[in-house]
C-alpha positions as CSV (number, residue, x, y, z in Angstrom):
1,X,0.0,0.0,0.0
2,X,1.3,3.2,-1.0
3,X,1.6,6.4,1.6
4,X,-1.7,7.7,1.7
5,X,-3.7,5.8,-0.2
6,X,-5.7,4.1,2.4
7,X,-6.1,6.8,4.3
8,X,-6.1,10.6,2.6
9,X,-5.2,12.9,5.0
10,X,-7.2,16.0,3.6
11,X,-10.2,14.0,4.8
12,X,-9.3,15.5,7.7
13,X,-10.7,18.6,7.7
14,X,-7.2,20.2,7.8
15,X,-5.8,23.1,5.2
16,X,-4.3,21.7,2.0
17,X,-3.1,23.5,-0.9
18,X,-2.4,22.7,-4.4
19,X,-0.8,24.1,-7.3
20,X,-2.3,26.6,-9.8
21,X,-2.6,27.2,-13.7
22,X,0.4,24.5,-15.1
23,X,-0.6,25.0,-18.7
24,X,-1.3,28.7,-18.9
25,X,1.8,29.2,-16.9
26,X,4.1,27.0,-19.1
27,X,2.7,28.4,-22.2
28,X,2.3,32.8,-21.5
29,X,4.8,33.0,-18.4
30,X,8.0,30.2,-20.0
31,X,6.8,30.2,-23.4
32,X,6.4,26.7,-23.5
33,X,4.6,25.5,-26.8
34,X,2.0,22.7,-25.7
35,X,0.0,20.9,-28.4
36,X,-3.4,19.9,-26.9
37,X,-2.6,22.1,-24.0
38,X,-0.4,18.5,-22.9
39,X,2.0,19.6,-20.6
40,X,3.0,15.8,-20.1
41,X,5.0,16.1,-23.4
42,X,7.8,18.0,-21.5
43,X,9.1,15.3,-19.5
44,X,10.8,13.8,-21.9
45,X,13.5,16.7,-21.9
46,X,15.6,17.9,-19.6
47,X,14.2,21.6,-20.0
48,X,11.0,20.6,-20.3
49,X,10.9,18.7,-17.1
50,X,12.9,21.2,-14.9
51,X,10.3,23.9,-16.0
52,X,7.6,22.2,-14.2
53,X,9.7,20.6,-11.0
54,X,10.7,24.4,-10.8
55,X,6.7,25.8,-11.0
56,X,5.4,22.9,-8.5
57,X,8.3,23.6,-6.0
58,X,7.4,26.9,-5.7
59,X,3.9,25.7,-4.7
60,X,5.4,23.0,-2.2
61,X,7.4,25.6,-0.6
62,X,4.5,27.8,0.5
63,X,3.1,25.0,2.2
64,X,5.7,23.7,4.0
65,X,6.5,27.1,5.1
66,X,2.8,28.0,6.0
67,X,2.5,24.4,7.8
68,X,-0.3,23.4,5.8
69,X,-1.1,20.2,3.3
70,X,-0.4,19.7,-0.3
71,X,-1.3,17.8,-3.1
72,X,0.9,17.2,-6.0
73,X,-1.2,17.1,-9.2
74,X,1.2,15.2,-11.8
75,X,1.2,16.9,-15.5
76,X,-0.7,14.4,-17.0
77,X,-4.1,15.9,-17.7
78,X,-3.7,15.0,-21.2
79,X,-2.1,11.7,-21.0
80,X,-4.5,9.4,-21.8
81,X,-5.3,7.3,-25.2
82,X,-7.6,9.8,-27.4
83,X,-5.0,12.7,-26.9
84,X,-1.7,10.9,-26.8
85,X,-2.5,8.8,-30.1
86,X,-3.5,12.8,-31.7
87,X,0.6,13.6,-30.3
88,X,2.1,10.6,-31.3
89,X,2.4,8.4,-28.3
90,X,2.1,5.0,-28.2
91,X,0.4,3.3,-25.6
92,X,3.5,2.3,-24.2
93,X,4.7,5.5,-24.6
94,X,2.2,7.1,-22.8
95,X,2.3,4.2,-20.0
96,X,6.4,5.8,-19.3
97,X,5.0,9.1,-19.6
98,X,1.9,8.6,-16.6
99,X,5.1,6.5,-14.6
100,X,7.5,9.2,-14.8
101,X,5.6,11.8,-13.8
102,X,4.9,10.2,-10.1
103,X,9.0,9.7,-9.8
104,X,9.0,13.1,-10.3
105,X,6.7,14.2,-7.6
106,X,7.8,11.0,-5.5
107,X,11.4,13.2,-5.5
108,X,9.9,16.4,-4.8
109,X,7.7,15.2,-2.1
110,X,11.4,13.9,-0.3
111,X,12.4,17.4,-0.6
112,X,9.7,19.2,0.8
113,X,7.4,17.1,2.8
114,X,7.4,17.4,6.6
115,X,4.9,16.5,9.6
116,X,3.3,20.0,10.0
117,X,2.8,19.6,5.7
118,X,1.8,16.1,4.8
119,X,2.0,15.6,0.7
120,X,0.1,13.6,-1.1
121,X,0.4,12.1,-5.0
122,X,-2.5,12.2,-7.3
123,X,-2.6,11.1,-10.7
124,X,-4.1,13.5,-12.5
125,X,-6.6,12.5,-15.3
126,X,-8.5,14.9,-17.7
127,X,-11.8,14.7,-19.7
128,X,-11.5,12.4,-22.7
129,X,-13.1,15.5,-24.8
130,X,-11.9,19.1,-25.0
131,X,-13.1,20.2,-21.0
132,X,-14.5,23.5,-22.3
133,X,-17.1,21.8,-24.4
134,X,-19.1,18.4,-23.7
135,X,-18.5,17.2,-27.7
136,X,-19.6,13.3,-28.5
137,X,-20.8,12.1,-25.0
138,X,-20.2,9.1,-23.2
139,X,-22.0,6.2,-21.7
140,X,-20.9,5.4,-18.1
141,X,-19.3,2.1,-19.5
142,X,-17.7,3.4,-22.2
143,X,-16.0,5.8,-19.9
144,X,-15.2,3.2,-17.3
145,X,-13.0,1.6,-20.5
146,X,-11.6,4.5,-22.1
147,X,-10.3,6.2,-18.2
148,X,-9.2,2.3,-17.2
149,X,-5.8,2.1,-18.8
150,X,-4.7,5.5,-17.3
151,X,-5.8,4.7,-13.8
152,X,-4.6,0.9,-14.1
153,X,-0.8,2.6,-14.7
154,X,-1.5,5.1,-12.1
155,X,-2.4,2.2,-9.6
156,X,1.0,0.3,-10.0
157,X,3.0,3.5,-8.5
158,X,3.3,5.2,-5.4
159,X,0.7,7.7,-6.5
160,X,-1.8,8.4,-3.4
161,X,-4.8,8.9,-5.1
162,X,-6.8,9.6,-8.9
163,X,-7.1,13.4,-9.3
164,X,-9.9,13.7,-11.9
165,X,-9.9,17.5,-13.4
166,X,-12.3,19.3,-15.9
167,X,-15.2,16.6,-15.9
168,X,-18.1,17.9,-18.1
169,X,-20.7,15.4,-17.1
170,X,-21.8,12.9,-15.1
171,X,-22.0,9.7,-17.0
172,X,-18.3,10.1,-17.8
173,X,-17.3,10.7,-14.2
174,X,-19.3,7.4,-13.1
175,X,-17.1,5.7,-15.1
176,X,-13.8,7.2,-14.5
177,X,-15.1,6.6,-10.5
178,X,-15.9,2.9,-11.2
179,X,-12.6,2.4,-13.1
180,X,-11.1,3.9,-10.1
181,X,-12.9,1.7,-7.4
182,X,-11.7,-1.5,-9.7
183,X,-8.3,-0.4,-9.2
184,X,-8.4,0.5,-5.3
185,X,-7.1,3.9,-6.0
186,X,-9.5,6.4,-3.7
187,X,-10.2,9.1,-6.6
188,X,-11.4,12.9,-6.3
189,X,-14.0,14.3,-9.2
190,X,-13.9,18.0,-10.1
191,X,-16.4,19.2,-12.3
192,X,-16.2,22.6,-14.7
193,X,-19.2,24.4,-15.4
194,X,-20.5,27.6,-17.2
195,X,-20.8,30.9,-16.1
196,X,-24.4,29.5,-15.0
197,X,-23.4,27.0,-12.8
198,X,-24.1,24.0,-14.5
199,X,-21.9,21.6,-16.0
200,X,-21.0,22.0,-20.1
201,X,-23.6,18.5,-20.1
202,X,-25.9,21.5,-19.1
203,X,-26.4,19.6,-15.7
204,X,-26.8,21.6,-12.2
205,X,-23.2,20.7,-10.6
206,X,-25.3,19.8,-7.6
207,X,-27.4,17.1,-9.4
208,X,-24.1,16.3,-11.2
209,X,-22.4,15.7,-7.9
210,X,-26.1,13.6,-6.8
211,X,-26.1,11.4,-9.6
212,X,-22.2,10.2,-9.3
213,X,-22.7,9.4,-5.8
214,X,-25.9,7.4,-6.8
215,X,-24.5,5.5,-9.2
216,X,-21.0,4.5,-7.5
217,X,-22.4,3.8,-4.1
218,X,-20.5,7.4,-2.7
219,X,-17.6,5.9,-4.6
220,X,-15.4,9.7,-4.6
221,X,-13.4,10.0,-1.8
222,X,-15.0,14.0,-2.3
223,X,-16.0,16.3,-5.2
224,X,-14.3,19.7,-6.5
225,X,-15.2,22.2,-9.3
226,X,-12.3,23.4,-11.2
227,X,-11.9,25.9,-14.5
228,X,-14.4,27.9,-13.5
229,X,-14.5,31.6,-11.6
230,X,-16.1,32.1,-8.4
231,X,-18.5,33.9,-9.7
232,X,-20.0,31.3,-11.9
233,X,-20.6,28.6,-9.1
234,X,-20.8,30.6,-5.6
235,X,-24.5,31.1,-6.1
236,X,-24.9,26.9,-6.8
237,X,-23.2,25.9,-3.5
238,X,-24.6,28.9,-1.4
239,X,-28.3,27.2,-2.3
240,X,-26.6,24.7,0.2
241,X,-28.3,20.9,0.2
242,X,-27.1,17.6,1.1
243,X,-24.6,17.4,-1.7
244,X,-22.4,20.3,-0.3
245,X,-21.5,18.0,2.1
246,X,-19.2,15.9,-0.2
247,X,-17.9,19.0,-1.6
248,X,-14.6,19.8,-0.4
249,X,-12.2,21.3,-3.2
250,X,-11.8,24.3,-5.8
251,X,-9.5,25.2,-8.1
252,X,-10.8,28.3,-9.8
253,X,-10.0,30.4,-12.8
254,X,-8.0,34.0,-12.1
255,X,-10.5,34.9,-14.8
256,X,-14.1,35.6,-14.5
257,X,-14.9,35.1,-18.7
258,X,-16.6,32.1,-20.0
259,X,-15.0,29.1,-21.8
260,X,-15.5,30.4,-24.7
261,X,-13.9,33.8,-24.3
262,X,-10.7,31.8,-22.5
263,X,-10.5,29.8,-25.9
264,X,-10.0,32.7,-27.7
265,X,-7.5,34.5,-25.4
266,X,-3.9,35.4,-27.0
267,X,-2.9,37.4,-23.5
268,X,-3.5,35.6,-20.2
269,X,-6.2,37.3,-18.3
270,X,-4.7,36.6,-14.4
271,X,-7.5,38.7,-12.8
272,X,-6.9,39.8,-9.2
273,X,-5.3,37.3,-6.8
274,X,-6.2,38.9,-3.5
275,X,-9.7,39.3,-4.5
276,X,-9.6,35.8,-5.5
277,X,-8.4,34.4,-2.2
278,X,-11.1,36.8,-0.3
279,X,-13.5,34.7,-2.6
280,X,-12.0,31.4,-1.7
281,X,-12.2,32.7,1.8
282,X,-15.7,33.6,1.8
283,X,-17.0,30.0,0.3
284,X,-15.1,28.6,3.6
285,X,-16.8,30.1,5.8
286,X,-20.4,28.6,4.3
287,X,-19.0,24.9,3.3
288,X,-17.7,23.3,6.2
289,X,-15.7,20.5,4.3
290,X,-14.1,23.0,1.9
291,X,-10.7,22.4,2.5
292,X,-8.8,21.8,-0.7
293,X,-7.8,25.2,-2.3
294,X,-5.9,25.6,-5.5
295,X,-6.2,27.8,-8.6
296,X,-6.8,26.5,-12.6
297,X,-5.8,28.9,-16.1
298,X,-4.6,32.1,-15.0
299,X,-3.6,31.5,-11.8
300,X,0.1,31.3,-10.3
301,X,2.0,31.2,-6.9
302,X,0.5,34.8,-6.4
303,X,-3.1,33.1,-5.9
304,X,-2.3,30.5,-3.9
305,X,-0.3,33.0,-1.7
306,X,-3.0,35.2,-1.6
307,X,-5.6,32.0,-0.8
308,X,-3.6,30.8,1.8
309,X,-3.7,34.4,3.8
310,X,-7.0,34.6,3.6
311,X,-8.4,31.1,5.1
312,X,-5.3,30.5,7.1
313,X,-4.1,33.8,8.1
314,X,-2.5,32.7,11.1
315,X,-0.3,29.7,9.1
């Protein structure tokens, strides 16, 4: 059994960070060209590689300073079949790739890790389709297949835990759940939604959150929403319900335009990081399990900073 994986310690209750925007900070702050926004492709070179153990150090470091959790998010996002067959990867390939990525974090958890700021791995898996649009749905089955060979990798490492970023409906997070459960790896599901709230399926994300839960017998270990501003979901988790209880993580957009608009951005838009953490701040103090605070596009080391002074000022 690996570190943590029987036993997450952000179920806790306690403060954890995580990272913020990987891909928009690789591509408009190092100039980093990534095809498919797949950030995975850069560990195959030496340059590549130390660009992003240099941007999640600096995250690491302002936990273990601040005494509070982490989770390591590893660059893979886009490393699954669909989009690794689209940049050339075999599945072999892409099997080294998902591997290589937890070494990495395995290393960098040795470097910064201490009691006051337990850190945990998580294999980080993104939506089959695009994430800002729901494209050619998928049954629940089909998803359980398609999500299976990147978990089934991710279960043969160290890695703590599935980290499941960007889902766009429900039938496809049941599946990536279920092919989680079949592997024993405990898995968090972060849904994105529109400026309304709802998921891309056009699903409330509390119904969203509902139906997983239904369907896999409470098989998340807890839900998120990520690639999304505040402003388009505080209104959906204010209306409160049963559901908010299993809700315990956001990583938001610095931005507050739509999908859309972010699709068609040539100049990152990073908003207003202390207003962002007063946000993040403000959703803690109505969800009690809320706990698991990181940033998506737009957001850097400023945000998290400024997250981290807001619902831990003390730390």
């Amino acid at each position: 059994m690996t570190k943590y994986r029987s036993n997450l310690p952000q179920l806790s209750g306690d403060l954890f960070l995580t990272d913020g925007g990987l891909e928009t900070t690789l591509i408009f702050h190092d100039g980093f060209d990534l095809p498919c926004f797949a950030s995975f492709c850069l560990l195959k070179d030496v340059e590549g590689r130390s660009a992003i153990e240099r941007y999640l150090s600096t995250y690491a470091a302002i936990a273990k300073a601040s005494n509070t959790g982490f989770i390591f998010e590893s660059p893979t996002w886009r490393a699954s079949t669909d989009w690794g067959a689209r940049l050339g990867y075999s599945d072999e390939d892409l099997a080294e790739a998902n591997r290589a990525s937890i070494d990495m974090l395995l290393a960098l958890r040795d470097v910064y890790e201490t009691d006051s700021a337990p850190m945990v791995i998580s294999g980080n898996i993104g939506p089959r389709g695009d994430g800002y649009i729901l494209g050619e749905g998928m049954s629940e089955d089909d998803a359980q297949a398609y999500h299976a060979a990147q978990v089934d990798v991710f279960s043969q490492t160290e890695a703590d835990m599935i980290g499941a970023l960007t889902m766009t409906s429900a039938e496809e997070a049941i599946g990536l759940t279920r092919a989680s459960m079949a592997a024993g790896m405990p898995a968090s599901i972060s849904f994105t939604v529109e400026t309304d709230g709802r998921l891309p399926s056009g699903q409330p994300l509390g119904e969203a959150i509902e139906a997983v839960d239904e369907a896999t017998a409470r098989g998340p270990a807890y839900f998120m929403v990520n690639c999304a501003h505040p402003t388009h979901f505080m209104d959906a988790l204010a209306a409160g319900g049963p559901w908010t209880q299993r809700f315990r993580g956001i990583r938001a957009n610095a931005s507050a335009l739509s999908h859309a608009e972010l699709n068609e951005a040539e100049e990152l838009d990073a908003g207003d990081p202390a207003e962002l953490g007063r946000q993040y701040a403000e959703m803690r103090r109505e969800l009690v399990n809320l706990n698991v605070l990181g940033g998506c596009c737009g957001t850097d080391h400023r945000h998290i900073e400024e997250m981290r002074k807001a619902c831990a000022p003390g730390a």
